[in-house]
One Martini backbone bead per residue (centre of mass of N, CA, C, O) as a GRO file, in nm:
protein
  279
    1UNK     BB    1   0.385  -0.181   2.554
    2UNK     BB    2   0.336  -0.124   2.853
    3UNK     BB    3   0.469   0.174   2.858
    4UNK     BB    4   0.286   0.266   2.675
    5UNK     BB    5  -0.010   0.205   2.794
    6UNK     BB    6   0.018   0.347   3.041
    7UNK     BB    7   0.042   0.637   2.909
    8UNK     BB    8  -0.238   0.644   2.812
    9UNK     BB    9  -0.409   0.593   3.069
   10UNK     BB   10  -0.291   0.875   3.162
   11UNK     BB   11  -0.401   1.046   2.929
   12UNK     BB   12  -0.168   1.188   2.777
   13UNK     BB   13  -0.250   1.085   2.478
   14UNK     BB   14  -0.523   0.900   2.540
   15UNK     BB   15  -0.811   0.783   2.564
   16UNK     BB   16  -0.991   0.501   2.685
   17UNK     BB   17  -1.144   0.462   2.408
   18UNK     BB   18  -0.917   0.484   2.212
   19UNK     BB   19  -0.784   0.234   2.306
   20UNK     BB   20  -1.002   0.018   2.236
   21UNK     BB   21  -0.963   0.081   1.906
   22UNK     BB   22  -0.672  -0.010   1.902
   23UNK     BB   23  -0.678  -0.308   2.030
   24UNK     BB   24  -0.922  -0.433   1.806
   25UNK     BB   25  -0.915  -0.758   1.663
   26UNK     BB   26  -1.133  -0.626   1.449
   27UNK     BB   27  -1.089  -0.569   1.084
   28UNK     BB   28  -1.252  -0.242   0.964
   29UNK     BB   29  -1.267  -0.110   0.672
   30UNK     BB   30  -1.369   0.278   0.626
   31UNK     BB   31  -1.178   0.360   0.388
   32UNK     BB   32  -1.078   0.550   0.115
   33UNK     BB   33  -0.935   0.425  -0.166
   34UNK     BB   34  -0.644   0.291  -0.374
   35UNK     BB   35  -0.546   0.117  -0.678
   36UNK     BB   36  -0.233   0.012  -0.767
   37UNK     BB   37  -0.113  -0.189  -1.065
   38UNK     BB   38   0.160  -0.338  -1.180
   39UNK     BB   39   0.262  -0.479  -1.554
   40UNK     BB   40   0.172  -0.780  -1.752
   41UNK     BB   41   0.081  -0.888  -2.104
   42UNK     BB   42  -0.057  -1.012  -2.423
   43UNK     BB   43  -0.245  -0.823  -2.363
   44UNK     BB   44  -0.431  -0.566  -2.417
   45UNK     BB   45  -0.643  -0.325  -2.282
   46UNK     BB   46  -0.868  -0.385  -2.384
   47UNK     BB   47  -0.897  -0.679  -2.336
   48UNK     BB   48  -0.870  -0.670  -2.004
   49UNK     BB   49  -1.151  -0.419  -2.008
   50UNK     BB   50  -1.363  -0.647  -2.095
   51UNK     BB   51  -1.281  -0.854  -1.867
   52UNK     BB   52  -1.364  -0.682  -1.644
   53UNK     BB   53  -1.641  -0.622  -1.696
   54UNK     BB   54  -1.782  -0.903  -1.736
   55UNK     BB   55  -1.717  -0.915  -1.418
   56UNK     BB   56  -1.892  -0.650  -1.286
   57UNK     BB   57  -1.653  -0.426  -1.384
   58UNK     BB   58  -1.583  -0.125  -1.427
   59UNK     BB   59  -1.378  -0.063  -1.768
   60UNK     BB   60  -1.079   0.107  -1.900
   61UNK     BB   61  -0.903   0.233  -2.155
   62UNK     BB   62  -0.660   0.472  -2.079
   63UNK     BB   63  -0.445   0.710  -2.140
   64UNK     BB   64  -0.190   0.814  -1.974
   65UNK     BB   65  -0.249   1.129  -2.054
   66UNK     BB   66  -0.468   1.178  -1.899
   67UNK     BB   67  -0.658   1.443  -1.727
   68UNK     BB   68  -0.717   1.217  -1.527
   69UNK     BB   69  -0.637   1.041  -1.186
   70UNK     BB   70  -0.929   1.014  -1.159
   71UNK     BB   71  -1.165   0.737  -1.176
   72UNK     BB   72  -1.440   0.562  -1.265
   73UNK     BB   73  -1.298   0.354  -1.340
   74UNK     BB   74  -1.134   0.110  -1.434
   75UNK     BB   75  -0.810   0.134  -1.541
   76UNK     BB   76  -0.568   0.090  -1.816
   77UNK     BB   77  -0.273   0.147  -1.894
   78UNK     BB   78   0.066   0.257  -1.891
   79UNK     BB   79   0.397   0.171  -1.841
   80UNK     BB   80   0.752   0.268  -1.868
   81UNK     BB   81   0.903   0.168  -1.618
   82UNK     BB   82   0.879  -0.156  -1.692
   83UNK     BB   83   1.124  -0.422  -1.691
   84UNK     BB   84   1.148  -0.685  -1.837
   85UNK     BB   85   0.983  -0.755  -2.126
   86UNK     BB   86   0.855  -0.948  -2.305
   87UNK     BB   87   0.783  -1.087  -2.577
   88UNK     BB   88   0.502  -0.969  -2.751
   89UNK     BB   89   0.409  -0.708  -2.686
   90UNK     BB   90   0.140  -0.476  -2.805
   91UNK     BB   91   0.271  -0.212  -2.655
   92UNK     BB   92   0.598  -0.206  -2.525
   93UNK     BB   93   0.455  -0.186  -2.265
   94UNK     BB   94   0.315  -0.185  -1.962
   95UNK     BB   95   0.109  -0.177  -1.679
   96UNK     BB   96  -0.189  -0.013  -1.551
   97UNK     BB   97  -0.393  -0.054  -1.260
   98UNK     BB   98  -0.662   0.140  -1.184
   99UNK     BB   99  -0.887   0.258  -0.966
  100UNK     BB  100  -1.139   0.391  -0.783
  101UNK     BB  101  -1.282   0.464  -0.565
  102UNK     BB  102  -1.273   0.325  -0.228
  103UNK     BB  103  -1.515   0.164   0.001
  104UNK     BB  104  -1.414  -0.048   0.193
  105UNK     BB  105  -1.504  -0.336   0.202
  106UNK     BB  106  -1.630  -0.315  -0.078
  107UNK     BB  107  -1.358  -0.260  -0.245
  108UNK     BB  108  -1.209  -0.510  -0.164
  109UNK     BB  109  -1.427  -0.712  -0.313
  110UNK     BB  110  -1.346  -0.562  -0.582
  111UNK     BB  111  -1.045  -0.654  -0.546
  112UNK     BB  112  -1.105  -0.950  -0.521
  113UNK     BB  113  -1.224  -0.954  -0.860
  114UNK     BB  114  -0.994  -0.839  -1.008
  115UNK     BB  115  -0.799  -1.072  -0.923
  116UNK     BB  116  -0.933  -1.339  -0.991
  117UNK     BB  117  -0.912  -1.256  -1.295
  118UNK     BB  118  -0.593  -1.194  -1.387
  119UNK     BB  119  -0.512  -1.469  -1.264
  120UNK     BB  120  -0.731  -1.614  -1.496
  121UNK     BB  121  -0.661  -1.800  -1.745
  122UNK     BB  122  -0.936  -1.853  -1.864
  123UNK     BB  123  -1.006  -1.525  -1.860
  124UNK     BB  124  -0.730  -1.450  -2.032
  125UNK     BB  125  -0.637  -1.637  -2.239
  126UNK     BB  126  -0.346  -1.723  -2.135
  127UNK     BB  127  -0.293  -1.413  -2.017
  128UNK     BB  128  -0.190  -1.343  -1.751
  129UNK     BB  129  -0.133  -1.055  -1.487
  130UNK     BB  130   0.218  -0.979  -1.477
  131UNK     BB  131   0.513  -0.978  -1.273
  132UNK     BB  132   0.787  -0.796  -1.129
  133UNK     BB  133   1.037  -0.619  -0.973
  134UNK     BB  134   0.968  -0.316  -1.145
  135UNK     BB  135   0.684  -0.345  -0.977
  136UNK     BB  136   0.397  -0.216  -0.822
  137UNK     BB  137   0.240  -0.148  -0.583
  138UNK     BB  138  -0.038   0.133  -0.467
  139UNK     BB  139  -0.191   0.265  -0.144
  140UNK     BB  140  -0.410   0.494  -0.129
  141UNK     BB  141  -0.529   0.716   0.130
  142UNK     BB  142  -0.752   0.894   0.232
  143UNK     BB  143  -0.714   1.259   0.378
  144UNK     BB  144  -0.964   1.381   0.471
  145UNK     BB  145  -0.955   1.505   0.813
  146UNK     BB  146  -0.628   1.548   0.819
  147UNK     BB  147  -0.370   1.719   0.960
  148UNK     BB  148  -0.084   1.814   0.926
  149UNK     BB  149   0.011   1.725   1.209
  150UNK     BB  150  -0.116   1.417   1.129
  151UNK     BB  151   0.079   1.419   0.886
  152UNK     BB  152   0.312   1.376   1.041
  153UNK     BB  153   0.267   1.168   1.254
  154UNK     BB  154   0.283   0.948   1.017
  155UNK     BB  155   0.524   0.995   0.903
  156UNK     BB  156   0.653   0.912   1.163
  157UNK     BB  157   0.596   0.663   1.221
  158UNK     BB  158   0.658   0.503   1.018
  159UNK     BB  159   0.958   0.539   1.016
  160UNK     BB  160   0.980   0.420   1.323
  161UNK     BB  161   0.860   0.130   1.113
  162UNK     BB  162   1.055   0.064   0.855
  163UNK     BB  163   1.249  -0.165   0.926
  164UNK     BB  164   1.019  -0.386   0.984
  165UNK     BB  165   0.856  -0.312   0.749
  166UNK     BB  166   1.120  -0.447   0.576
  167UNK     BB  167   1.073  -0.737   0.665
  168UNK     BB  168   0.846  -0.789   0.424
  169UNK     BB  169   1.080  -0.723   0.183
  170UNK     BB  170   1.240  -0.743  -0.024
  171UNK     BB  171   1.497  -0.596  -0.140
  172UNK     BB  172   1.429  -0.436  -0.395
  173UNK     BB  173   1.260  -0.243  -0.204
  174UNK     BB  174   1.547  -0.120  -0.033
  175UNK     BB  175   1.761  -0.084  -0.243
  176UNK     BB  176   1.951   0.208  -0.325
  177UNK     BB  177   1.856   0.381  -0.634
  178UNK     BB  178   1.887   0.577  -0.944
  179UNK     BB  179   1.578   0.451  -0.944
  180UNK     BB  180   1.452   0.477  -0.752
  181UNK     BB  181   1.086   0.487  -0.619
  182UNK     BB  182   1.126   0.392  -0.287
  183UNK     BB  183   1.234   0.579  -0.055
  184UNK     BB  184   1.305   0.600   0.251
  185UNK     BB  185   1.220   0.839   0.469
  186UNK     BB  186   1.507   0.875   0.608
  187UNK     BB  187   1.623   0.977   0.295
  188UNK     BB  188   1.424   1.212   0.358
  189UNK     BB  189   1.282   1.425   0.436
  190UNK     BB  190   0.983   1.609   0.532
  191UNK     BB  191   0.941   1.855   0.395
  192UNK     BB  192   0.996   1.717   0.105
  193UNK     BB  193   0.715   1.513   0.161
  194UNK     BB  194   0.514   1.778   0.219
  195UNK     BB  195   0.583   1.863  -0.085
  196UNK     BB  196   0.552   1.600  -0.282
  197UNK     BB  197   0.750   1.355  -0.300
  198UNK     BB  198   0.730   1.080  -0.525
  199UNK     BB  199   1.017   0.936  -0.426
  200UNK     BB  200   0.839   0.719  -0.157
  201UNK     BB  201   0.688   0.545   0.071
  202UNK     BB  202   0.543   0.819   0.134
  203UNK     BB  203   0.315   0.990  -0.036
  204UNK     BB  204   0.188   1.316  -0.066
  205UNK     BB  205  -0.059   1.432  -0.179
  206UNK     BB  206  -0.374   1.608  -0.233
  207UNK     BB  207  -0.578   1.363  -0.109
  208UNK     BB  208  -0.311   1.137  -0.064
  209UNK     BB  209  -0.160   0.851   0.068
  210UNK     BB  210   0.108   0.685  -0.056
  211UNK     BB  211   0.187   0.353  -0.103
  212UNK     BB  212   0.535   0.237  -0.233
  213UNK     BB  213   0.657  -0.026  -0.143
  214UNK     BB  214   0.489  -0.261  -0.258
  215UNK     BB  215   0.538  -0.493  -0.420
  216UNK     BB  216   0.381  -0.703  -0.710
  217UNK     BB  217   0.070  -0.815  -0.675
  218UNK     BB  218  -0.226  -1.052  -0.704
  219UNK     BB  219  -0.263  -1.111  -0.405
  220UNK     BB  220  -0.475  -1.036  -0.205
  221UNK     BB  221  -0.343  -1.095   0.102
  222UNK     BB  222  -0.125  -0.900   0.066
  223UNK     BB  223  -0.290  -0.645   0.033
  224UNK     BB  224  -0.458  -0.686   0.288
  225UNK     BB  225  -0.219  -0.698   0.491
  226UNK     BB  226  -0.108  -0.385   0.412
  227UNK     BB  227  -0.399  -0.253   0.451
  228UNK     BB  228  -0.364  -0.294   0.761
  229UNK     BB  229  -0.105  -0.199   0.836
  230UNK     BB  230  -0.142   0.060   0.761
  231UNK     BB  231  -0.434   0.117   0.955
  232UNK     BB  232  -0.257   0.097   1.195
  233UNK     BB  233  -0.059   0.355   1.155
  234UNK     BB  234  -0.301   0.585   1.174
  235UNK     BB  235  -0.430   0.504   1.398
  236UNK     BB  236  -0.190   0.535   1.602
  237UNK     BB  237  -0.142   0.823   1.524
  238UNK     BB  238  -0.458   0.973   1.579
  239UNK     BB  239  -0.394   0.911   1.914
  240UNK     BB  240  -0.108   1.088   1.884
  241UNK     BB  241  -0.004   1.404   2.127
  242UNK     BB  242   0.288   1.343   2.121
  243UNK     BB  243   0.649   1.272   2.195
  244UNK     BB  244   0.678   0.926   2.199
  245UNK     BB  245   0.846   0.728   1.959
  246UNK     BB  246   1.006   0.551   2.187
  247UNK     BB  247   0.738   0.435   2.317
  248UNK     BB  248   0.699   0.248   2.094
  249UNK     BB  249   0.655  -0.064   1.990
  250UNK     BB  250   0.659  -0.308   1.853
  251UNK     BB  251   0.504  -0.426   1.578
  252UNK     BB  252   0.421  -0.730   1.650
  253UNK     BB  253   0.282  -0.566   1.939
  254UNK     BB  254   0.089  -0.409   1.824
  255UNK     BB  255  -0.038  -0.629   1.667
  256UNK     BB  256  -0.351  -0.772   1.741
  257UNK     BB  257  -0.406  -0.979   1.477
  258UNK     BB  258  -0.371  -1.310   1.441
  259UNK     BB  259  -0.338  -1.286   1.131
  260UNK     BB  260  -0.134  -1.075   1.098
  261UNK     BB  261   0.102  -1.166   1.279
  262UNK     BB  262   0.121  -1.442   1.080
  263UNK     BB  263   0.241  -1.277   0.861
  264UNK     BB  264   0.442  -1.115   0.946
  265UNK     BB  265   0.610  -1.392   1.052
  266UNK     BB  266   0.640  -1.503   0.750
  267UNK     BB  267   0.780  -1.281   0.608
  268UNK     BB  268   1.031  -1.272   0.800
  269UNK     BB  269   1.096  -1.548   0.740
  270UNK     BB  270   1.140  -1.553   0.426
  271UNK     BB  271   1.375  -1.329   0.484
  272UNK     BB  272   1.551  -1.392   0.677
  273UNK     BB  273   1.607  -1.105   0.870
  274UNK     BB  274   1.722  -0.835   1.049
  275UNK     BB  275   1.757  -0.528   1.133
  276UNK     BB  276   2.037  -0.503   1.104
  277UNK     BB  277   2.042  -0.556   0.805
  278UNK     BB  278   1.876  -0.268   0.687
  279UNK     BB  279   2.049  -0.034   0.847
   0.00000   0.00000   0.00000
């Protein structure tokens, strides 16, 4: 960390307002995002969409096929993709909860809104919003306003900390296998990546990169430290101005928010795992 630190310092990197920034421990999150939530329950999607409806989030059951992926309210989908699924689901398929465009703080409060509904079994009627581990969160973060190079090197990045950033994810997120939807950067080029592949951990869309390695949680605290660490990692990227990823410190050493690294270092001790185990 001194020695990344000391090279921003000399101006080489980045500006020292811009140093200030990177360093705040209070985090303030102002960008605009999306969150998709895979899963199943024994209600209907109508069931859910009306349930989610009644605590003051717009929300609607919509065909998979929609002609649009951007919402306007909460949507409720099928996903085919989820495997082991109960007997007597009502529509043979998983679902997928999806968001409409989420706005900082205000985002935040509506997801954990969502997740406080889904996860009541009150409020569910005995059949709360269950994962298991073929289903994943993914989160959008709007990329309007970053440049091709600042979208590389934010891909550059995050690749730089993909072991650690592993670390805190049980093996089935990691294990490359001939269904993997979420492939370690390192296993793709940047080329393939920048070109739109979509079975990856940072997959580039039209207008978002999408972070796809997190399995499904209705946990707020989860998908919340998961949403500081991705902007950790654009925020680091977007005053890198050279190819220094050498000299970047570990992920542990970045994280300056004593309860995000208070979390990280308990994912990491939950799998117990070192980097070299899963290099």
């Amino acid at each position: 960390m001194k020695k990344l630190l000391k090279i921003l310092r000399n101006g080489e990197v980045l500006k020292k307002t811009d140093l200030d920034k990177l360093e705040k421990k209070d985090f303030e999150f102002n960008r605009n995002f999306g969150i998709e939530i895979e899963g199943f329950s024994l209600l209907t999607r109508k069931d859910i969409a009306e349930i989610v409806q009644a605590e003051g989030l717009a929300c609607a059951a919509v065909p998979w096929n929609s002609s649009t992926r951007v919402f306007d309210s909460w949507a409720i989908t099928t996903d085919g993709s989820i495997k082991d699924l109960p007997r007597g689901m009502p529509e043979s398929k998983g679902y997928e909860i999806n968001s409409p465009i989420l706005v900082g703080e205000e985002g935040l409060r509506d997801l954990r809104v969502l997740l406080d509904v889904i996860r009541n079994p009150k409020k569910m009627r005995g059949n709360i919003f269950r994962t298991n581990k073929t289903c994943a969160v993914h989160v959008h973060i709007d990329r309007s306003g970053i440049s091709l190079d600042k979208l590389e090197i934010i891909l550059q990045v995050y690749r730089h900390y993909e072991d650690e950033i592993n670390l805190i994810f049980p093996m089935s997120r990691i294990e490359p296998s001939g269904k993997d939807f979420s492939k370690d950067l390192k296993r793709v080029s940047l080329e393939k990546v920048m070109g739109g592949y979509k079975y990856v951990s940072v997959r580039v869309t039209d207008g978002t990169l999408e972070f796809r390695k997190h399995g499904a949680t209705t946990n707020y605290e989860k998908i919340y430290r998961w949403i500081q660490i991705i902007s950790l990692l654009i925020d680091t990227s977007l005053v890198l101005e050279v190819d220094c990823f050498s000299d970047l410190p570990y992920l542990r050493d970045l994280i300056q928010d004593p309860e995000l690294l208070n979390y990280y270092n308990s994912r990491v001790k939950k799998f117990a795992r070192k980097l070299a185990d899963i290099r």
